[in-house]
N, C-alpha and C positions, 0 to 999 in steps of 0.2 A: 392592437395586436401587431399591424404590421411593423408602427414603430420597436417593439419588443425582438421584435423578428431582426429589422433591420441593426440593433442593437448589438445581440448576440451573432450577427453574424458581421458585423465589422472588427476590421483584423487589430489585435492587440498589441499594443505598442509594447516593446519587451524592454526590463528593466533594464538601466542602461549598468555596465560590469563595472565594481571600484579595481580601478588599477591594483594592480598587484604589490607595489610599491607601498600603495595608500594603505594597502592591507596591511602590509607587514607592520608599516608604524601603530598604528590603531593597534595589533595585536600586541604587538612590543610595549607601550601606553598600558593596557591591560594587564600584562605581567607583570612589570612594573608595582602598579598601581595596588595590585594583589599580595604583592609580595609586600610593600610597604606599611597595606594594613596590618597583613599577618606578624609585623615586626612589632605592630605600636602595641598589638591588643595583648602578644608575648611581655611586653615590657609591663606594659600594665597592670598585668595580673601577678608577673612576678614579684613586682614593685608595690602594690598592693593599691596603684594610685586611678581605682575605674574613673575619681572624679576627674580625673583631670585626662582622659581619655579622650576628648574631643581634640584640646589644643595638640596632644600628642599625637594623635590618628593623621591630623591635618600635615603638622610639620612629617611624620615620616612618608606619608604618602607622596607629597613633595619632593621629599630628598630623596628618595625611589624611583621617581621621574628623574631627580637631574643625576644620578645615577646612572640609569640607564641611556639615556640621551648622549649624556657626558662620552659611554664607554662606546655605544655604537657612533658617534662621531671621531673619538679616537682611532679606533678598529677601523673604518671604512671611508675617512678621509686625510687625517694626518698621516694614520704609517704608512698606507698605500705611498704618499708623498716623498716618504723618507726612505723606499726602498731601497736609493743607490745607498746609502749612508751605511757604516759600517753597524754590526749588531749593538756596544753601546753606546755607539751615538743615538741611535734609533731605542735604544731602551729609555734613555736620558731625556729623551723629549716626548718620548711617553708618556714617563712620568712626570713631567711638566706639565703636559696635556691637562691628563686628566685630574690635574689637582689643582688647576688653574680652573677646571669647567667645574668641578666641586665644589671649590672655597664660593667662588664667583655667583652658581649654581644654590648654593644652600645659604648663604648670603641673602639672596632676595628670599629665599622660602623661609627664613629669620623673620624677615623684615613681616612677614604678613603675620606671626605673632611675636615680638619682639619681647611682650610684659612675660610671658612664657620661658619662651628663651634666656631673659635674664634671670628666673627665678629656679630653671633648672640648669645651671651651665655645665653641669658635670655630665646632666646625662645629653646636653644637645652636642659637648664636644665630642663624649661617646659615640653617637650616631654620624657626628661631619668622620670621627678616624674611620667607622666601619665603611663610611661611602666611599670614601678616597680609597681603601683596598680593595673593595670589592668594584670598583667601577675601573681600579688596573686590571684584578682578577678576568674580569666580566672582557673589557677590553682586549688584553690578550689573549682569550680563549675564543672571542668572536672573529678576530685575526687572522688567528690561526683556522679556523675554520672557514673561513673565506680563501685563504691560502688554497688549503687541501679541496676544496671544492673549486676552486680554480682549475687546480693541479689535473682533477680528474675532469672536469671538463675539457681540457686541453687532449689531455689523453682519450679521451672517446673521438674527440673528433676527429685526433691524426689516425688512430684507429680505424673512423670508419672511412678518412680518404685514403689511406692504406689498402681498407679493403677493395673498392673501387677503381683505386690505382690495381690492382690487384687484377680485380675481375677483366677492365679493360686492357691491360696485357694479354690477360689470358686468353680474348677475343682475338687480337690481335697478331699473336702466335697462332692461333687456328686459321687465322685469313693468311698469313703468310705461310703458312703450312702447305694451304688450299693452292697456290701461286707456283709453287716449284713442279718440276714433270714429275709423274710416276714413274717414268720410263723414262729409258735413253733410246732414244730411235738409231735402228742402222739404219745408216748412210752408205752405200757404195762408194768405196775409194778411200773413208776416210772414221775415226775411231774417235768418239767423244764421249766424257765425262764429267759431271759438273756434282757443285753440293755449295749447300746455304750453311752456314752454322747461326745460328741465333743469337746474340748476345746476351747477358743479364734484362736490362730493356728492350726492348722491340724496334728495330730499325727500318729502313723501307727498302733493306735490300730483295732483289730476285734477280733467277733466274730463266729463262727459256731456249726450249731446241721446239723451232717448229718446222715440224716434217710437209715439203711442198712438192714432192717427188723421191721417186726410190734412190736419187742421186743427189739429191737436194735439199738445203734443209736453212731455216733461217734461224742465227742465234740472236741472242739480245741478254743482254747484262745491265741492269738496270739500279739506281739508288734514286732513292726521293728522297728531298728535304724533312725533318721531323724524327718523332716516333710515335709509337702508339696505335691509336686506331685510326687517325688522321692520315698517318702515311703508308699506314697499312690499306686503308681504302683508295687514296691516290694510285698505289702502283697496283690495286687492282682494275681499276680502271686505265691506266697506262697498259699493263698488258692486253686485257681485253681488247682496246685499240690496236695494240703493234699485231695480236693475233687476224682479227679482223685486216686490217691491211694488208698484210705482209702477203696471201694469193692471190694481189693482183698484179704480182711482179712488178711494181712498179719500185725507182730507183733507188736505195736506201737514202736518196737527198732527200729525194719527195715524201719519202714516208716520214721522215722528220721536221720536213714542215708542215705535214699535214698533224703530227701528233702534236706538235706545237699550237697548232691552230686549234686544236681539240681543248687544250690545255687553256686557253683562252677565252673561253666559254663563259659566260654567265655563270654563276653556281659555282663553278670552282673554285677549289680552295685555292688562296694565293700562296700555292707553296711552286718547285720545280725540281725539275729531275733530271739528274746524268743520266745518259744510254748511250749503249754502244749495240748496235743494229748492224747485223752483215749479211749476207746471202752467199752460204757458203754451198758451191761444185763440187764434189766429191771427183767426180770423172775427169772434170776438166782442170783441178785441182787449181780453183780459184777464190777466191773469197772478196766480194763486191762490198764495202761497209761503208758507216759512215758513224764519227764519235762526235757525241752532244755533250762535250765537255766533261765526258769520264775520263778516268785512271785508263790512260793508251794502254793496249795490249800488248805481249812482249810477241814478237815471230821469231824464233828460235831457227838459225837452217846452221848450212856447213857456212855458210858467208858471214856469222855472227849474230849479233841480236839486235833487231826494228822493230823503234814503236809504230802500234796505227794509230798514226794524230789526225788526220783529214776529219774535215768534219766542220766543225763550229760551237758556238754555245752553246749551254743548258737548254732545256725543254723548258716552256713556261714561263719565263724572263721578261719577255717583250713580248708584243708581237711583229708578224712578217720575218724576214730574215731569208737566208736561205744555208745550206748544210753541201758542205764539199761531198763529193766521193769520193772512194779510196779506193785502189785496188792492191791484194796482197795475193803473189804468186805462190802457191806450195810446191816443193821437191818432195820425196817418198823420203820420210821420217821427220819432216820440220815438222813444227810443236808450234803453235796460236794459245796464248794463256791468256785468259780474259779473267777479270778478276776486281775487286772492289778496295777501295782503301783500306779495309778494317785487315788485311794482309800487310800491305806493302806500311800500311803507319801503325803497326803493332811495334811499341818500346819496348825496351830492356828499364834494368835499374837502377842503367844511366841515362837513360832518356834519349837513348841512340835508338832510329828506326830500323825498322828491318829491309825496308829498303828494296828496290826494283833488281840490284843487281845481286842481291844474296837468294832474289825469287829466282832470278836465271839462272844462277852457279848452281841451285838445287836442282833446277830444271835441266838444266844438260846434265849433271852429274848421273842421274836416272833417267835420261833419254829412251833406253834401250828396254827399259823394264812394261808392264803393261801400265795402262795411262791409272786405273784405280791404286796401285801402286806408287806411280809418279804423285800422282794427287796427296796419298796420306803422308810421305816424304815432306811434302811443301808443308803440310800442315802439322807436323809433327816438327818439324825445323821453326815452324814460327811461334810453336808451341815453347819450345826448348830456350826460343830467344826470348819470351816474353816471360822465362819465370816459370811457367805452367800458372800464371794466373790465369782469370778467365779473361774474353776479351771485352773492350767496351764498346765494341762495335763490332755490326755482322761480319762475320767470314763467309765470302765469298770467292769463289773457284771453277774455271772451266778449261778444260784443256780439250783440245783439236790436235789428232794426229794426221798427217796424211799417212795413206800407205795405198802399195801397189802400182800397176801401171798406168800411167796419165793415155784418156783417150783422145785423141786430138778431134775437134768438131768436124765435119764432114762435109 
């Protein structure tokens, strides 16, 4: 009893799977095989010859195999081979193939009844013509059908990484969505405006105003390395960092090497990022920055137009290092334009950029006008340069006015 017990409850070894491969030949063999009887017992009966039904069943069941054999070798390793070759060079050696695998083929399937073969020549050369066409037929239709199953496999898959390329954009755009401010914070003393435009793919541009007092306010204009979700995630985390930093007043050097230090982290992705980080006074009408290897900003006054380069390399590069400070003074109506290459390296369709000084000529041209005004001017002029194509990289935009009277600190 117990042995019966112990029996049925020991685990059953499961039959092991015939490849798939194996299958198909074994099937293929079988229809073959079927098809070749259904040909002899056809001849036979219309020939009237049942006795001799044996030597006949044998030889076409044979010649059905190297038929078949014949045309799925042709099909699925010669013309794969001869694909570069033009169409009749590749017919041409088709039919070579397979009347080279038929003669050769039915030949030895001869040889196993030969007294047969020679006593019926007319009907065994009958059966080698029918194999020879029908094993090109058979051939070319397998081919082709390999082809277009090819075809559409290819197609499903770019399909479905289409669609995934797809989805992860579309993530991607919601996280850089999530990144830019809802709002423009008033600043005492001083008038700002910014905007992201998205490109076709998903870039790592952002922007931020963060408000640190009613006269104070920290900017940051940022691009990370990549696209996608990768550098959609990096600059969210890069800002997270510059928000968290930036109230404890500490000097936009320092906050640059510390977000570099950040950036160097275990986990992190080996990508890195331009920023341009300032702390800008409204009252005292000052702007403290420091640039990580971004597109310098233009300062716009009556004295002409200064980049802000102070600063140092990219975020993320190395580590250690250290980041200049800059300081840039405001008069009542100078203009700070911060901004991302996908402006200043938008072509035309000569492959001429638009360039830092066509961003200033527009920029003083509408000096006077309100800054959401000035803004769609620049972007409507880079529009107009570039074709009205769309762009291949983000557009990025932020303009600083001062205005009013400067309070002198006390």
């Amino acid at each position: 009893m117990h042995a019966v017990e112990t029996l049925s409850n020991a685990p059953v070894s499961p039959t092991p799977a015939v490849p798939r491969s194996l299958r198909f030949v074994l099937g293929w063999a079988v229809v073959w095989a079927g098809f070749g009887a259904t040909l002899a017992l056809g001849i036979a009966f219309v020939r009237g010859q049942l006795e001799d039904l044996g030597p006949l069943l044998k030889l076409s069941v044979l010649f059905a195999q190297v038929v078949g054999f014949t045309a799925l070798a042709s099909s699925r390793l010669v013309l794969p081979a001869l694909r570069r070759l033009t169409l009749p060079s590749r017919i041409a050696l088709q039919v070579v193939s397979v009347l080279a695998g038929t003669l050769f083929g039915s030949a030895a399937a001869i040889a196993t009844e030969p007294f047969f073969a020679l006593g019926s020549p007319r009907l065994v050369a009958g059966i080698l013509g029918m194999n020879a066409v029908l094993a090109f037929v058979v051939s070319s239709a397998l081919h082709t059908y390999d082809v277009m199953r090819r075809q559409i496999e290819e197609s499903v898959r770019l399909l479905r990484e289409k669609e995934a390329l797809e989805r992860e954009l579309a993530i991607a755009r919601e996280v850089q969505h999530e990144l830019l401010p809802r709002t423009t914070p008033r600043i005492t003393g001083v008038e700002l405006a910014g905007v992201c435009l998205p490109a076709v793919g998903v870039g790592g541009d952002a922007y931020d105003f963060i408000p640190l007092a009613e006269d104070r306010v920290a900017l940051v204009v940022a691009d990370v390395s990549g696209k996608g979700i990768p550098a959609a995630l990096l600059m969210a985390g890069l800002q997270a960092s510059v928000r968290g930093l930036a109230p404890y007043h500490e000097p936009p050097g320092r906050i640059a090497a510390l977000l570099n230090e950040r950036m160097q982290r275990p986990g992190v992705s080996a990508r890195y990022a331009t920023l341009f980080f300032g702390l800008l006074d409204g009252r005292q009408r000052t702007l403290h920055y420091t640039n990580c290897g971004h597109v310098p900003p233009l300062h716009l006054s009556r004295d002409g137009v200064r980049k802000l380069e102070a600063g140092g390399r990219p975020l993320g590069l190395f580590e250690g290092g250290c980041w200049e400070d800059g300081l840039c003074r405001l008069e009542e109506g100078d203009v700070v334009a911060l901004f991302t290459d996908g402006i200043v390296e938008t072509t035309d369709a000569r492959g001429l950029e638009f360039g830092e000084v066509r961003l200033a000529d527009v920029l003083m041209a509408h000096a006077g006008r309100p800054l959401q005004e000035v803004m769609s001017a620049v972007l409507e002029a880079r529009e107009a340069w570039s074709g009205h194509t769309r762009p291949h990289d983000d557009v990025t935009l932020v303009l600083v006015r001062a205005g009013g009277a400067r309070q002198e600190e006390p």
